[in-house]
N, C-alpha and C positions, 0 to 999 in steps of 0.2 A: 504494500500500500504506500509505503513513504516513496519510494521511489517510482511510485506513478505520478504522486502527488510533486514533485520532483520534477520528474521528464515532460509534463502537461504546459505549462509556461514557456518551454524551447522549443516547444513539436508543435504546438496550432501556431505562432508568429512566422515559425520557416514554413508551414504547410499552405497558410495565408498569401505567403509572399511566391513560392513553385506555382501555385496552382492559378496566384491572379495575379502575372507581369503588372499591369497597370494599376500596383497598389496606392490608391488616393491615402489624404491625409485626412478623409474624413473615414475611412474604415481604420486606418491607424488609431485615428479616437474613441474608434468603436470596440476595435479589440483590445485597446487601453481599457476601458470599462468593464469591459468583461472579464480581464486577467486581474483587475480589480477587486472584481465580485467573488474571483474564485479565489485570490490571497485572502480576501476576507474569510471565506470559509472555510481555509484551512490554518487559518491565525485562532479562529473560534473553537475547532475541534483541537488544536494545541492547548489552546487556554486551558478548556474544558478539563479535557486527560491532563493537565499538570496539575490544575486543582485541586482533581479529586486524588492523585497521586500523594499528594502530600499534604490531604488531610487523612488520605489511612497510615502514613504514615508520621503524620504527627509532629513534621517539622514545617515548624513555621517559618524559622530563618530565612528560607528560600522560598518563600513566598511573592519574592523581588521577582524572579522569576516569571509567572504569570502576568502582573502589574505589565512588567516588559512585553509583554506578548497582547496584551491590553489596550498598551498605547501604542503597538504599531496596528493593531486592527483599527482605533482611532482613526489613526494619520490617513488608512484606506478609505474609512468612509468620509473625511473629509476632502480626500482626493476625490471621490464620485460628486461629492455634491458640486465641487469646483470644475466638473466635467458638465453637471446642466445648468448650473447660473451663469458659469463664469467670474465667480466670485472672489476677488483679490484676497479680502479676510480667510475665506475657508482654505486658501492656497497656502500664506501666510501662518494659519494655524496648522495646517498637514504638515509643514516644514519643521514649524517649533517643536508640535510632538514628535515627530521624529527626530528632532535633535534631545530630548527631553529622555526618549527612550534609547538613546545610543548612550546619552550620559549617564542612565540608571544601568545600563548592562557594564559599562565599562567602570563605574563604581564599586561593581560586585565583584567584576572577574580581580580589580585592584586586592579588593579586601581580602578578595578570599587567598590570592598568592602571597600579600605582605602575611598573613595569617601560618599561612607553611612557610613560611622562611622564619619568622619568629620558631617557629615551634621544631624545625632541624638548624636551630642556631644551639 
């Protein structure tokens, strides 16, 4: 499954572009929307499965985790909406949270490496 979910994103843009030489910029936007829709639903089934992962397992620490997974599904649907208004704010804010959720991932992977080095010193 992950590796469909994987290969789907690289295989309809190149099957898009073989099969219709004369690719316009307005199917470009179209197929932006819909790889869109479909990152959003596999940011949601990640969310999901990590959730419930570690609430059976009872660690909350990494709860940063999903949050992350949270605000990048955000940033997609503020990219859709910025796909039918044309709206500078929703652009503007798809950009922030995605910078917002690179700073919260790379916060973690910091803590948690200074964390093993503290602890084989």
């Amino acid at each position: 499954m992950p590796l469909i979910m994987i290969a789907i994103p690289f295989k309809v843009p190149v099957s898009e572009l073989v099969s219709e030489p004369g690719f316009t910029y307005y199917r470009l936007a179209e197929l932006s929307l819909f790889l869109s829709i479909f990152n959003m639903t596999v940011l949601y089934y990640i969310f999901i499965n990590s959730v419930i992962s570690l609430i059976k397992a009872a660690n909350i620490k990494f709860l940063y985790i999903p949050g992350g997974f949270a605000l990048l599904w955000l940033e997609q649907y503020l990219r859709a909406i910025t796909y039918f208004d044309n709206n500078a704010i929703a652009y503007v804010g798809s950009t922030k949270v995605r910078l917002a959720c690179l700073t919260l991932f790379v916060y973690k992977v910091y803590t948690i490496t200074c964390r093993d080095a503290r602890r084989n010193m």
